[in-house]
C-alpha positions as CSV (number, residue, x, y, z in Angstrom):
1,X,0.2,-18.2,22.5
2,X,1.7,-15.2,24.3
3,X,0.4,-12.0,23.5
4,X,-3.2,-10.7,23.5
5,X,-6.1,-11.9,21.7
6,X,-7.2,-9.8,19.3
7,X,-11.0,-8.8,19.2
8,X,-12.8,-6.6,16.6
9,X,-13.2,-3.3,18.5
10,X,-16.9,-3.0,19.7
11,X,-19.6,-1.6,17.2
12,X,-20.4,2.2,18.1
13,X,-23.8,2.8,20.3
14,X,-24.9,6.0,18.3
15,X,-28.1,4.9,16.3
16,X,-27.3,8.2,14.1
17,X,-24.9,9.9,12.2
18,X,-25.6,13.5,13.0
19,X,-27.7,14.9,15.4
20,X,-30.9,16.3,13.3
21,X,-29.4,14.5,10.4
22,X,-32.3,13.8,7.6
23,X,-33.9,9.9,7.7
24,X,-33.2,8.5,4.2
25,X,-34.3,4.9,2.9
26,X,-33.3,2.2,0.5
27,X,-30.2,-0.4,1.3
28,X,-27.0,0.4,-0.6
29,X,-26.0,-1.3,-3.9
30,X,-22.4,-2.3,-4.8
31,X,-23.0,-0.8,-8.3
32,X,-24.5,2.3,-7.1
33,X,-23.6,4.3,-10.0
34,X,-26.5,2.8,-12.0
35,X,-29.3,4.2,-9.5
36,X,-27.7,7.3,-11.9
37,X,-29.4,6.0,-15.1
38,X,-27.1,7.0,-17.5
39,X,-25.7,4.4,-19.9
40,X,-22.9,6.9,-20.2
41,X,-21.6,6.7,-17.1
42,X,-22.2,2.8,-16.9
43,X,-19.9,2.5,-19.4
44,X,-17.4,5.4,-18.4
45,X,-17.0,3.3,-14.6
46,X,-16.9,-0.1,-16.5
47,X,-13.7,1.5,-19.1
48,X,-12.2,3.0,-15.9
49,X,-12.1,-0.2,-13.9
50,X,-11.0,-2.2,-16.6
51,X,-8.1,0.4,-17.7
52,X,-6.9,2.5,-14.6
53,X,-3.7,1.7,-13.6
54,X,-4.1,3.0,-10.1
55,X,-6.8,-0.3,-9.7
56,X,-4.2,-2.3,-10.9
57,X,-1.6,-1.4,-8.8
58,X,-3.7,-1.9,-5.5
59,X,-4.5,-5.5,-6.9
60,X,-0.9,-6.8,-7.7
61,X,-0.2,-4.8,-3.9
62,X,-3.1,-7.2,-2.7
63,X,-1.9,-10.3,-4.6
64,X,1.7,-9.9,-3.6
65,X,0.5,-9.7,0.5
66,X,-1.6,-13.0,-0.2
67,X,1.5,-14.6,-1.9
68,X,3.4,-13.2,1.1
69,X,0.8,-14.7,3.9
70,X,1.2,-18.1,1.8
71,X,4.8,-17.7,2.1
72,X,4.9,-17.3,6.2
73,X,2.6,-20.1,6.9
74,X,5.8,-22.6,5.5
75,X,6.9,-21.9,9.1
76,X,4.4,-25.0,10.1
77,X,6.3,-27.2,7.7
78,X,9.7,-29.1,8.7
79,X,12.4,-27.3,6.5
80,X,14.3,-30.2,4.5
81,X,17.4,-28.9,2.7
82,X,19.7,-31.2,0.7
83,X,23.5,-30.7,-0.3
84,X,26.9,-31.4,-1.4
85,X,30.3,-30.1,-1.5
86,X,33.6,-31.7,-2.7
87,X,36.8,-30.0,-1.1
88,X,40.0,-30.5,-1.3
89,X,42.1,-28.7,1.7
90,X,45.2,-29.5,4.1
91,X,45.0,-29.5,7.5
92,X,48.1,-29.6,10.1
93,X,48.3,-31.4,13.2
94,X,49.2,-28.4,14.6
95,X,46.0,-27.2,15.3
96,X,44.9,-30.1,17.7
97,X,47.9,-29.2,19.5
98,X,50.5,-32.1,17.9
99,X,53.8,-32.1,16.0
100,X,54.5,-33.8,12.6
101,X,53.8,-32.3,8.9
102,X,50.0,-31.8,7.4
103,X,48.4,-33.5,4.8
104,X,46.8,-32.7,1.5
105,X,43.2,-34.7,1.1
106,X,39.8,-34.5,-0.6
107,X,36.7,-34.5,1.2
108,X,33.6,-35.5,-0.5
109,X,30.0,-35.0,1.4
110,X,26.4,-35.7,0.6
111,X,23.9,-35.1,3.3
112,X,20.2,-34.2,4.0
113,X,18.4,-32.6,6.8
114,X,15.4,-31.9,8.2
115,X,14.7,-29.3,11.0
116,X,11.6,-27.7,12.2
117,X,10.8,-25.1,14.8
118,X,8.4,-26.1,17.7
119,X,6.2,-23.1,17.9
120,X,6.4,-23.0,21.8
121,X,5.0,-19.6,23.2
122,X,3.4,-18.8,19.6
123,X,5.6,-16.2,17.8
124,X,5.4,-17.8,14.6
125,X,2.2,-18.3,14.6
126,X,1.9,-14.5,15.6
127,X,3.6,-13.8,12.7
128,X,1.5,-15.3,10.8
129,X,-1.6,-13.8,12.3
130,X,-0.3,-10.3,11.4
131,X,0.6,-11.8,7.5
132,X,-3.0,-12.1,7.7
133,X,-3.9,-9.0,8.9
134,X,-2.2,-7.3,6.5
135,X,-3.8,-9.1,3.5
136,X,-7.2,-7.6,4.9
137,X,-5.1,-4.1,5.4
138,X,-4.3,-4.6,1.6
139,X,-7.8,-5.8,0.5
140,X,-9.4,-2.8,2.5
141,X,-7.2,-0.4,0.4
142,X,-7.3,-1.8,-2.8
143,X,-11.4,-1.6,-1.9
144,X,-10.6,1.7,-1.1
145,X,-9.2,2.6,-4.6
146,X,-11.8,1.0,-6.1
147,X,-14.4,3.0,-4.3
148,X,-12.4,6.2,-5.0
149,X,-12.0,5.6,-8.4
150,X,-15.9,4.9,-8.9
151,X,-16.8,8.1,-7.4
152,X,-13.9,10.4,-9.0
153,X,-14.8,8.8,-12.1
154,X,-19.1,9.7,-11.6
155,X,-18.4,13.2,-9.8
156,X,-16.1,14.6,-13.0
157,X,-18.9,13.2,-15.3
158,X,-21.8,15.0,-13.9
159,X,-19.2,18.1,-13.5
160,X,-17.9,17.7,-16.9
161,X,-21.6,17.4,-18.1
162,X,-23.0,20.1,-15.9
163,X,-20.3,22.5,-17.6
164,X,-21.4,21.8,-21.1
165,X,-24.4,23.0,-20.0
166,X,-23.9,25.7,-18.0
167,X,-21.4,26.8,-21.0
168,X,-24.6,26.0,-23.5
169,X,-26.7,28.5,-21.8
170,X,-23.5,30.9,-21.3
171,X,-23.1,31.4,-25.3
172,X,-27.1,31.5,-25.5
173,X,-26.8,34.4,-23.1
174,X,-23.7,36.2,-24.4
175,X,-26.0,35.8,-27.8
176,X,-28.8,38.4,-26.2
177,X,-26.4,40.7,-24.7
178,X,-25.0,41.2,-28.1
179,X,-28.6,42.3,-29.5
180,X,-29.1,44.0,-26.2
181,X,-25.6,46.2,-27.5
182,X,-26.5,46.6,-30.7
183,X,-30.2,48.1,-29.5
184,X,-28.6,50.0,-26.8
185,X,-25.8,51.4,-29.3
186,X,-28.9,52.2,-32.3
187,X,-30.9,54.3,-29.7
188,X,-28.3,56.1,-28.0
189,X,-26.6,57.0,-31.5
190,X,-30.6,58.3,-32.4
191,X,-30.3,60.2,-29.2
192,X,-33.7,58.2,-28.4
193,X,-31.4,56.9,-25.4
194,X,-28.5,57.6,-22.9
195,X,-25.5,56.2,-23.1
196,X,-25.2,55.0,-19.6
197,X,-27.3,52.7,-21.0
198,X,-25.1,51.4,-23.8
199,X,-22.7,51.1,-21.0
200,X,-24.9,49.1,-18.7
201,X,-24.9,46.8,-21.8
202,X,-21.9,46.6,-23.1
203,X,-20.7,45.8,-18.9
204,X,-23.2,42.7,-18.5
205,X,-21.7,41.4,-21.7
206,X,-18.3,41.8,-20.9
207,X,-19.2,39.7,-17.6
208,X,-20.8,37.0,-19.9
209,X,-17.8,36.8,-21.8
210,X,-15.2,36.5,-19.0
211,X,-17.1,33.8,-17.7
212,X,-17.2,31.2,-21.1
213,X,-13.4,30.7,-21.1
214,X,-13.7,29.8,-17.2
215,X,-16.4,27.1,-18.2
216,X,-14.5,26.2,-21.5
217,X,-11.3,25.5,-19.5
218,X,-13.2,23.9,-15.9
219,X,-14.5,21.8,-19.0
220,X,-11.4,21.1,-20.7
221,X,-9.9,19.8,-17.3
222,X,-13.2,17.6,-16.3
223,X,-12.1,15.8,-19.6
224,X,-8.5,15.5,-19.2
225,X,-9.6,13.9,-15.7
226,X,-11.7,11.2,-17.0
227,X,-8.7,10.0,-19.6
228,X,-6.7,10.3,-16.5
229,X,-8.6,8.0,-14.5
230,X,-9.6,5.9,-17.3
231,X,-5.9,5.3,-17.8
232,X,-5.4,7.3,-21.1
233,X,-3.5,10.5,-21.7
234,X,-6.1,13.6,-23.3
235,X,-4.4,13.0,-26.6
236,X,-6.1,9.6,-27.2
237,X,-8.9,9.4,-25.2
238,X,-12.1,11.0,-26.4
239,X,-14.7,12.1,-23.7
240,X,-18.3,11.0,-24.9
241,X,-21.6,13.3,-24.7
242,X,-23.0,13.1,-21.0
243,X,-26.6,14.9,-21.5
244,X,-27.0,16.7,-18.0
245,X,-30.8,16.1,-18.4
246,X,-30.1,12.4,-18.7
247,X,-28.5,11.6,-15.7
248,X,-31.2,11.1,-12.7
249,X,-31.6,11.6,-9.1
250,X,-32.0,8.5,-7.1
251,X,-35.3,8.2,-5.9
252,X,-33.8,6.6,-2.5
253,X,-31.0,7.7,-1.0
254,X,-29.9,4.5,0.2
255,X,-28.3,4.8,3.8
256,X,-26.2,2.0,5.8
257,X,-27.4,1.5,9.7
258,X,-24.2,2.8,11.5
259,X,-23.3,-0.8,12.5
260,X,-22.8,-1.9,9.1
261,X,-20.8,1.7,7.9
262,X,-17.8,0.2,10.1
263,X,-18.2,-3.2,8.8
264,X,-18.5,-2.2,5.0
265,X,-16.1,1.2,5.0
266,X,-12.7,0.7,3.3
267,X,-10.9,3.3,5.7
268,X,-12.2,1.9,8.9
269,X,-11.7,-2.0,8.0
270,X,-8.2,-0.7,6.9
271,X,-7.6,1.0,9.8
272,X,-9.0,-2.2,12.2
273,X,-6.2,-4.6,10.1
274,X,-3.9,-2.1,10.7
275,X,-4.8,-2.5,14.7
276,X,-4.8,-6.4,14.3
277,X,-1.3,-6.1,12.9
278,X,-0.8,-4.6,15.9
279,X,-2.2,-6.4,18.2
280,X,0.2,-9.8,16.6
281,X,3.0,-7.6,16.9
282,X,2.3,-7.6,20.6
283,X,2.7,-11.1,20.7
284,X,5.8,-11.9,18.4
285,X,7.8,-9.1,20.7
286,X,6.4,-11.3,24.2
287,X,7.5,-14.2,22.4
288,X,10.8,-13.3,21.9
289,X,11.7,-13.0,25.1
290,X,10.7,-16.6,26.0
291,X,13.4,-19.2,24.6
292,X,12.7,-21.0,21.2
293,X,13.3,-24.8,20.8
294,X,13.8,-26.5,17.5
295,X,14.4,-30.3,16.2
296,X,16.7,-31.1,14.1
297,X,18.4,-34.0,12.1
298,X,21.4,-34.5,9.6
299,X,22.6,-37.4,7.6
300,X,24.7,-38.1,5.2
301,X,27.9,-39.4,3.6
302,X,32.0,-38.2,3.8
303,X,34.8,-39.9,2.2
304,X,38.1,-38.8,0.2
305,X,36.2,-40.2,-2.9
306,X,33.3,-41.5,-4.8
307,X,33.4,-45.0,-4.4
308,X,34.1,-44.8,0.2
309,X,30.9,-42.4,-0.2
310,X,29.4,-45.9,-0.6
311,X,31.3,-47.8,2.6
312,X,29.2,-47.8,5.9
313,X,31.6,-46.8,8.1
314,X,31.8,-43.4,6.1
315,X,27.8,-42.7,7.6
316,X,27.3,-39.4,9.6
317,X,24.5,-38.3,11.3
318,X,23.0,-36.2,14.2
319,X,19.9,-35.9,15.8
320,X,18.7,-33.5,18.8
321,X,17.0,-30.2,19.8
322,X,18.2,-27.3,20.1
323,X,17.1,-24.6,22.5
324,X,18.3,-20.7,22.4
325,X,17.3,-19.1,26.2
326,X,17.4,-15.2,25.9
327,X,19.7,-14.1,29.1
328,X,20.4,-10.8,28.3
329,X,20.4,-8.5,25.3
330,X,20.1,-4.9,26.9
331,X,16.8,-5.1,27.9
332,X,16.2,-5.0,24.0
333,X,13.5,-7.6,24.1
334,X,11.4,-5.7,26.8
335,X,11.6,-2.2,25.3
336,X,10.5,-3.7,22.1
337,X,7.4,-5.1,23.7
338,X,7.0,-1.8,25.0
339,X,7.4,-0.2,21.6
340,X,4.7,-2.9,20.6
341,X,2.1,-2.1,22.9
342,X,2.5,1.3,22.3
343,X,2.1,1.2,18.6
344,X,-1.3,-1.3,19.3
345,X,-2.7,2.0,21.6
346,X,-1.7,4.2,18.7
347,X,-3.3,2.3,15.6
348,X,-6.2,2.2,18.6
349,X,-6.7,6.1,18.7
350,X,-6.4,6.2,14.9
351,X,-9.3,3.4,14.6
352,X,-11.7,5.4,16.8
353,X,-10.8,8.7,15.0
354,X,-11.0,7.1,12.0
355,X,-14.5,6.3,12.7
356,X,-15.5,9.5,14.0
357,X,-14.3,11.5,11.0
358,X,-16.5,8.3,8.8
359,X,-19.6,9.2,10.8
360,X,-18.6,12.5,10.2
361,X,-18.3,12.6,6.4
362,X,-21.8,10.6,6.2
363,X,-23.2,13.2,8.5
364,X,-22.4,15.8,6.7
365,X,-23.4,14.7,2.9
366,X,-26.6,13.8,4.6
367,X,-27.0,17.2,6.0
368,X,-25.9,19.0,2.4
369,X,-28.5,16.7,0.3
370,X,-31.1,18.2,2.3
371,X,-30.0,21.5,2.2
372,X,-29.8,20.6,-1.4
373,X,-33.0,20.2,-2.4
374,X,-34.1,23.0,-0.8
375,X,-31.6,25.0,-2.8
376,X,-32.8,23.6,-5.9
377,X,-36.2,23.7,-5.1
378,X,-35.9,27.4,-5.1
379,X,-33.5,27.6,-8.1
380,X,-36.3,26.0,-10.2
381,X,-39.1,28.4,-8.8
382,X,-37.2,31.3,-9.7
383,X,-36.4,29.5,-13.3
384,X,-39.9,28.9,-13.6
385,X,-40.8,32.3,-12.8
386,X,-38.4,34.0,-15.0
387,X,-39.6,31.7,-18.0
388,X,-43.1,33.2,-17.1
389,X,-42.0,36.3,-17.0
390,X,-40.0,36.2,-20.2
391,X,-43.5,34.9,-22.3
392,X,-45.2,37.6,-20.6
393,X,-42.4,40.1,-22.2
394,X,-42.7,38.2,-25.7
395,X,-46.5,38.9,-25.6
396,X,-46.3,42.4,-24.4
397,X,-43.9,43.1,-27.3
398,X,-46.1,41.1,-30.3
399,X,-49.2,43.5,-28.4
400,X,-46.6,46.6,-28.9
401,X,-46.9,46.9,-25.2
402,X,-43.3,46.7,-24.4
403,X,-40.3,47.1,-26.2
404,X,-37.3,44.8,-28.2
405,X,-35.3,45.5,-24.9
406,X,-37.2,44.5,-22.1
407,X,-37.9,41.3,-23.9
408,X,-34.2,40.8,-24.0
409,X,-33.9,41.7,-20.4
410,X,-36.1,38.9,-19.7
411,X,-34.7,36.3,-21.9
412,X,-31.6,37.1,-20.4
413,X,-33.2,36.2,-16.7
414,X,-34.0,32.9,-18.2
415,X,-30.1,32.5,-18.9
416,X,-29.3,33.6,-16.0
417,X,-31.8,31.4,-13.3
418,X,-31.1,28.5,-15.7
419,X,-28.0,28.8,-15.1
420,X,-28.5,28.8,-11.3
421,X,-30.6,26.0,-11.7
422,X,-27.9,23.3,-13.5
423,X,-25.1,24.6,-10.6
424,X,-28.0,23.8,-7.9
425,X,-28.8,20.5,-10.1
426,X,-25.4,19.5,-10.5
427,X,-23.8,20.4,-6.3
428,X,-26.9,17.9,-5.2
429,X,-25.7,15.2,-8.1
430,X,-22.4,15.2,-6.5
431,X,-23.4,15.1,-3.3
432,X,-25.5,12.2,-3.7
433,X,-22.1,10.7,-5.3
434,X,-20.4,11.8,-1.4
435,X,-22.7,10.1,0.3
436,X,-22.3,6.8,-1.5
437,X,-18.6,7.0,-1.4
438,X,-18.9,7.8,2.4
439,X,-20.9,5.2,3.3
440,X,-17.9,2.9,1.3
441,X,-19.9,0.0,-0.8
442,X,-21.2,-3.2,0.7
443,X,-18.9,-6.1,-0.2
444,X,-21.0,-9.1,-0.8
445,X,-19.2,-10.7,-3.6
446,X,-15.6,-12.4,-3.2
447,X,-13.0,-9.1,-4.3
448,X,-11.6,-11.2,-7.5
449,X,-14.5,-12.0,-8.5
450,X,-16.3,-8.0,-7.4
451,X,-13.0,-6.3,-9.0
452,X,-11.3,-6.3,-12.2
């Protein structure tokens, strides 16, 4: 075959995906939404594979390129075709250069023939190769959808869940400020206090309150997500409880070796079909400049009616090759195998950036879980802390050593860090969801059987 050879583009040297870039351990899962341990969102990801139409689309793209690669592989075959016509014409001898009237007559044929191409220099079966590669483009995006789907479907859950929360703690809070008013308001109206105070109040509740339809509407649109990627419109889909407290953090961070990211990503094996497609592209435009020989056969019957179809001497047939030399088209045929070889150095470039942005993405989930828990580390000192401090404030009140409003103050720091605390929780939840997607999922199972 003409053309290059193609070969898998070389595994990357770097043993890392970042420099400084925390170690993490474990081997990735293919359901890695269970290391979540949420029956919740088990059965959320199972609804949305089963339902989204976005899933279903990539697999009837996927079957359709498969049916197509089935399809171009008939070019091995001899082609037998089969006919018959019955016409009834006049022809004048006028045309073979004689004198004397034409004549009306029927002409009756049946014939069969048989042809097939003798794949010389290898265009066909060039054309064939890139079929294929473009079944593993398809597979690698329909893998890609499913991926996608899996992690948009977990990220809105812990975000839908993590709003609840947050709006939980919200209400509980606008609940204090409102007693904080009303104190502020009694004092300053026994002229026991200023009213800068009751302003002071009245401005952290106002705050409080502006912020609840925020969290009631992020909430709303977390839930109209999920129906949207489950396949359902809001009006009949129903988002179930997801208790924020429920869902876990991995233990393990599970972490592919960089030689296995670009043997497992979606993005990257798409991106290498897409350079194999190139690379056979390469060949069918060399091939076409090299002539093409094919063998062919015809025979059959003629006669002016049914019965002579049946005589001997009515018998045609024909038997040969036939060969089609290129001489000169423009120099078409070159510039197109130009054109090819450029496209196979573009879809190049886009490989190796494709994998640089990959080790990229990885990199930097890695680098936000650490920063992560440090975060949230220090959001649950400082919520620890304030519940200290607000028990400290309930017994200094019950002793009569402090008043109705500095417990309230301190109640209200409990809102407040615990509401830190779930938006610390919840950005290291959704990273952890990142870096799964970004390291793509490790395909071991057959995709028909891996995939509804």
């Amino acid at each position: 075959m003409v053309g290059p050879d193609f070969q898998r583009p070389e595994l990357p040297p770097a043993a890392g995906y970042a420099r400084d870039a925390p170690a993490h351990g474990g081997q990735p899962i293919a359901d890695w939404w269970t290391l979540f341990e949420s029956k919740q969102i088990d059965e959320l990801v199972r609804n949305g594979l089963a339902a989204s139409p976005n899933l279903a689309a990539a697999s009837a793209a996927l079957r359709s390129s498969e049916a197509s690669l089935q399809a171009g592989k008939g070019v091995f075959y001899p082609e037998i075709d089969a006919g018959a016509s019955a016409i009834r014409q006049r022809l004048t001898p006028a045309r073979l250069g004689l004198a004397g009237p034409g004549s009306i007559f029927n002409l009756l044929t049946l014939a069969v023939g048989i042809s097939y191409a003798i794949d010389v220099f290898g265009g066909n079966r060039r054309t064939v190769e890139k079929l294929a590669a473009q079944v593993d483009y398809q597979r690698a995006l329909h893998d890609s959808a499913y991926l996608t789907l899996t992690g948009n479907l977990v990220n809105t859950a812990i975000a839908q869940s993590a709003y609840a929360a947050q709006l939980r703690a919200t209400e509980d809070l606008i609940g204090l400020q409102q007693r904080q008013v009303a104190l502020a308001e009694a004092q300053w109206q026994a002229g026991t206090a200023a009213y800068s105070g009751v302003v002071a109040a009245r401005s952290q509740l106002a705050a409080s309150e502006a912020a609840a339809p925020v969290l009631r509407q992020r909430l709303a649109a977390a839930e109209d997500l999920l129906a949207s990627l489950s396949g359902r419109t809001p009006a009949e889909w129903t988002a179930g409880a997801i208790a924020f407290g429920d869902i876990k953090l991995p233990a393990d961070i599970p972490l592919s070796l960089p030689s296995e990211l670009v043997r497992q990503r979606p993005d990257i094996l798409a991106a290498e079909a897409s350079l194999h497609a190139a690379s056979a592209q390469v060949g069918i435009a060399t091939a076409a400049l090299f002539p093409s020989l094919t063998l062919g056969a015809t025979g059959g019957v003629q006669g002016p009616t049914t019965s002579s179809l049946h005589d001997s001497a009515n018998r045609i047939w024909s038997v040969g090759p036939t060969v089609n030399v290129p001489v000169f088209s423009g120099f078409s045929g070159v510039y197109g195998r130009d054109a090819a070889k450029a496209q196979y150095e573009q879809a190049f470039e886009e490989y190796k950036q494709t994998v640089v942005n990959a080790f990229a993405q990885v990199g930097d989930s890695l680098h936000a879980l650490d920063n992560d828990a440090q975060s949230e580390a220090a959001q649950r000192a400082a919520f620890d802390l304030s519940v200290r401090q607000s028990e400290l404030a309930r017994a200094n009140r019950e002793g009569g050593l402090a008043s109705e409003l500095q417990e309230l103050a301190a109640r209200q720091a409990v809102e407040f860090a615990r509401i830190s605390l779930l938006q610390a929780r919840a950005q290291r939840l959704q990273d952890t969801t990142a870096l799964y997607v970004a390291l793509g999922r490790p395909w071991r199972e057959e995709p028909a059987k891996a995939r509804p």
